[in-house]
N, C-alpha and C positions, 0 to 999 in steps of 0.2 A: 201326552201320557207317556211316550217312549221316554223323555228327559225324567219325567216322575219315576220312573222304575230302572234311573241310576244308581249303580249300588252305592255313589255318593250318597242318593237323597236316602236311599233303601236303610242303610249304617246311622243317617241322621234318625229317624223314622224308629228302628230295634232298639238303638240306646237311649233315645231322649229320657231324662229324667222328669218331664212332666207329666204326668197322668193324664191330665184333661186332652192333652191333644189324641188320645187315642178315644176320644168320645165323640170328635169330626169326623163328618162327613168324606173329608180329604183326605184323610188319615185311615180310615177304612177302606175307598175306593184304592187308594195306591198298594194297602195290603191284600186287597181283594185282585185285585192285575197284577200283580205281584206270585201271588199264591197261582193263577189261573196259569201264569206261564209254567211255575213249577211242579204242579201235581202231576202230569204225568212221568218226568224221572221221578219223585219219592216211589211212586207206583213201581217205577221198575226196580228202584233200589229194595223197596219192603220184599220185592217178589224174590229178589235176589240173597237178602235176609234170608226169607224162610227156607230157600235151599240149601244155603249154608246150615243151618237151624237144624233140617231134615238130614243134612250130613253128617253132624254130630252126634244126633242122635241113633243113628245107623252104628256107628264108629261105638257108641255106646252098649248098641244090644250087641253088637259081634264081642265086644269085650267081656258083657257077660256071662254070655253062654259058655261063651272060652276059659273062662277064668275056672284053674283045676284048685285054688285053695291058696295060702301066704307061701311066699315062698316057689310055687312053683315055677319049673323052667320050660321052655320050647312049648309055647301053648302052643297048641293045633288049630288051625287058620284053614282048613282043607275047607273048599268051596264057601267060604269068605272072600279069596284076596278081592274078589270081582265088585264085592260090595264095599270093600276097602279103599278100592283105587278109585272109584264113583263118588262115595265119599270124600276121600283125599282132593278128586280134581277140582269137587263143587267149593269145598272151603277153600282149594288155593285162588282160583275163580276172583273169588268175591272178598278174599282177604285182597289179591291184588287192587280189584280194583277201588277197594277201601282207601287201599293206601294211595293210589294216584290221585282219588279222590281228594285227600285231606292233602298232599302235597300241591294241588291246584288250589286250594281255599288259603295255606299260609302263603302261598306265594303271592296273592291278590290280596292278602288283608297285610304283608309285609311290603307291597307294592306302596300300598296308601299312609303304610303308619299306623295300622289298625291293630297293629300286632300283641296288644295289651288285650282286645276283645276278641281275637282269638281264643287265647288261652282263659276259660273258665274252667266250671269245675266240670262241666259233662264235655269238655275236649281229652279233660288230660282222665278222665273212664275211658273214653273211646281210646284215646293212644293205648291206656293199660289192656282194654281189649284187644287190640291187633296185637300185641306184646306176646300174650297168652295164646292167642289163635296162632303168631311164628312157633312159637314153642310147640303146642301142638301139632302142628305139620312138620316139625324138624323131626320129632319121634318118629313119625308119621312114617315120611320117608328115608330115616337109618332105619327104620324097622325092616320097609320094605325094601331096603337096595341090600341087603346083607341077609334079608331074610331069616334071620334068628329069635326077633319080636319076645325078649328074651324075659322081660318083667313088665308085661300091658298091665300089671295093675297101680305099676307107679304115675300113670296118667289118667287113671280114673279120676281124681279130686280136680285133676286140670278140665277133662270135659265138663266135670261138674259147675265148675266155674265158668268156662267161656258159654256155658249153653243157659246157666240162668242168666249171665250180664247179656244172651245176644235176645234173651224174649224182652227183656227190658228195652233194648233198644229197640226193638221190632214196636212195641207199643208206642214209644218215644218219637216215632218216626210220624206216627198219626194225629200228632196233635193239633195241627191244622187242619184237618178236616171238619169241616160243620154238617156234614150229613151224618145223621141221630144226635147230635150234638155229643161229637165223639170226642172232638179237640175240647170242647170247654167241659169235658168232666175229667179227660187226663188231665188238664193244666192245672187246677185246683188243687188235685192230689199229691201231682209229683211234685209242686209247690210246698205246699200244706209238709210235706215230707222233709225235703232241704231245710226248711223254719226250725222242726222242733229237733234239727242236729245237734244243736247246739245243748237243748236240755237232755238229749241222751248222753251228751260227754258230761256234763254233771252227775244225771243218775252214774256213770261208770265210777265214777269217785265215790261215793254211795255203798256201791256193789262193792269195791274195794276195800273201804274201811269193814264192812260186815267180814268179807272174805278172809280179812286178815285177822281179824279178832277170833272166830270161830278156827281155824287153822290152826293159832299158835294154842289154844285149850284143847284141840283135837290129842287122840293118842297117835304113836308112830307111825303106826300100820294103816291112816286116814293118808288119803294122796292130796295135794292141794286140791287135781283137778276134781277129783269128786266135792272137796268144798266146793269149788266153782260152778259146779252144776249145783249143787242143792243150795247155794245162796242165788242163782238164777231161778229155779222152780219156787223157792220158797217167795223171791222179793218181786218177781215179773209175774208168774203166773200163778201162785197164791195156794200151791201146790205141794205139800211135803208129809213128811213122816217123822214122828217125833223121834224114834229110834235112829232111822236110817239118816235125817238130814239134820236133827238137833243135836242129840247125842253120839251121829257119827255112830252107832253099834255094828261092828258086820254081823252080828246078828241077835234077833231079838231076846233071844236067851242067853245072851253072851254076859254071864258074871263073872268070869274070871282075871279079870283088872279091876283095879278098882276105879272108880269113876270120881275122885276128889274133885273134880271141876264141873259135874252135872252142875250144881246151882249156878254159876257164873255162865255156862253152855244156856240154859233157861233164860239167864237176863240177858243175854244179847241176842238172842232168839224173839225176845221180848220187845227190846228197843227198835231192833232192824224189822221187825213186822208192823210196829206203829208208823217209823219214821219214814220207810222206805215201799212197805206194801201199803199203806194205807195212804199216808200223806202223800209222797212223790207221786204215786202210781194216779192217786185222785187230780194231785197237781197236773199229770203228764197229760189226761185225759182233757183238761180243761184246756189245757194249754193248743192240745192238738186239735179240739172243737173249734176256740177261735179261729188257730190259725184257716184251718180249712173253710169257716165262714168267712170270714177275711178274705181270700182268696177267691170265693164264690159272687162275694160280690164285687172284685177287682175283674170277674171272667171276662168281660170286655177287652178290657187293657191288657191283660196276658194274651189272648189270642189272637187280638190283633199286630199285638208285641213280634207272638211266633210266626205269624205269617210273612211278617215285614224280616225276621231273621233267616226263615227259609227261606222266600223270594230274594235275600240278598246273598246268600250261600248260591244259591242256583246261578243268580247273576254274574257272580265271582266267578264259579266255576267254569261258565260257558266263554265269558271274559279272558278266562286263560288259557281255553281249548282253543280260542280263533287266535290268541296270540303266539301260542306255539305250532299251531298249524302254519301259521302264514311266515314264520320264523324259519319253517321247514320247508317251506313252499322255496324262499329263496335260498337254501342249500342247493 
């Protein structure tokens, strides 16, 4: 079983393109020893996640409280720094060892030649996440070595940011687990989700041509972005106001333009709510059902998939700790 739970056979086992072999017996037992070896690091990793997690969010409420309005200077930080530099320590923590992490995994997948199944699309989120979390700790700490913390509200949309991609990742982290059958209801979804990418970049072309026609019959004083929101409420959520999102009025009694374009505003008001709220949205629905049954009953093959890619991530990893330790050993 030790030769089975080479990250050779482990790499064989994640990529194979045949379906049926993850319906074996041999194929399950190797992702099942596989996985056994590794759930306690994910465990320590998730634990390590949520304090990161919890640090940001920290970082977040001291930023609110402080915040005296646009524009202001020298917020006051008095009996904060403590919860600051806690905060601070726990994110550099765990972004470090994010990052020794992921430089132990290309260097064992660039060892073998692997280095094309490295990079997918949840590596290079994860890179853009440690990205965002350095950027966040470089404020972090010019704030605090200079002490002047001089505009925290230009880093509010950045926690916003690294603190929804790190619950995603904290969730992502469990999808091997089969106790409450927790792994085979993430797989399906976060599945089912990557699938119907590709018809949201469609509908975006969609939202576009709407945006654009309504825009250029808009009067001056309409901004695009407010078209952009009411051709989103009216075409996603089904949502609008004839005044305020069809004919663009700042307000409901406003006759003093004249409106020569109302009729032409109504017929693509017209068009974009058959074609786009009604059809797409019907089509999206359908499309998103499949996909997700599709994937419901692949649950097999996906989670044995992931356990065979985590047990081989782990095996990489420990692979490259005994090879730089023993590298060191003889310095």
């Amino acid at each position: 079983i030790c030769d089975a739970l080479s990250p050779t056979v482990l790499h064989a086992l994640a990529c194979t393109p045949r379906p049926q072999v993850f319906h074996t017996m041999a194929a399950k037992a190797i992702a099942q020893a596989a996985f056994d070896r590794a759930w306690p690091m994910i465990l320590v990793d998730a634990f390590l996640e949520a304090l990161s997690l919890a640090g940001i969010t920290a970082v977040s409420v001291v930023l609110r409280w402080s915040d005296n309005g646009p524009g202001a200077q020298g917020q006051d930080f008095t009996g904060n720094y403590f919860v600051l530099a806690c905060a601070f320590v726990l994110m550099v923590v765990v972004w470090a060892k994010n990052i020794f992490t992921e430089i132990l995994l290309f260097s064992g997948y660039r060892r073998r030649s692997w280095i094309q199944e490295y990079w997918n699309t949840i590596r290079f989120v994860l890179w853009l996440h440690l990205a965002l979390m350095f950027w966040l700790q470089f404020w972090l700490a010019r704030g605090w070595l200079d002490g002047s913390w001089s505009d925290p509200r230009q880093i509010r949309p950045l926690l916003a940011a690294v603190g929804c991609m790190k619950w995603i990742r904290l969730l992502y982290m469990f999808r091997g687990f089969e106790r409450w059958s927790f792994g085979k209801r993430i797989l399906p979804i976060m599945s089912s989700l990557l699938e119907v990418s590709t018809f949201l970049i469609i509908m975006f072309f969609f939202l576009g041509a709407y945006t654009i026609a309504a825009y250029s019959i808009s009067t001056k004083d309409v901004s695009l972005l407010q078209v952009i929101l009411s051709a989103y409420r009216l075409n996603f959520l089904s949502d609008f106001d004839m005044d305020a999102d069809v004919y663009f009025k700042t307000d409901a009694n406003d006759q003093q333009r004249p409106r020569e374009w109302e009729w032409l505003q109504l017929v693509v008001f017209v068009v974009a709510s058959f074609v786009i709220t009604i059809s797409m949205m019907n089509i999206y629905i359908g499309v998103m059902s499949n996909a997700f049954d599709h994937h419901t009953d692949c649950v097999v093959e996906l989670f044995v998939r992931a356990r065979a890619d985590m047990g081989l991530d782990h095996a990489l990893r420990i692979e490259a700790l005994n090879r730089w330790y023993n590298f060191c050993g003889r310095c």
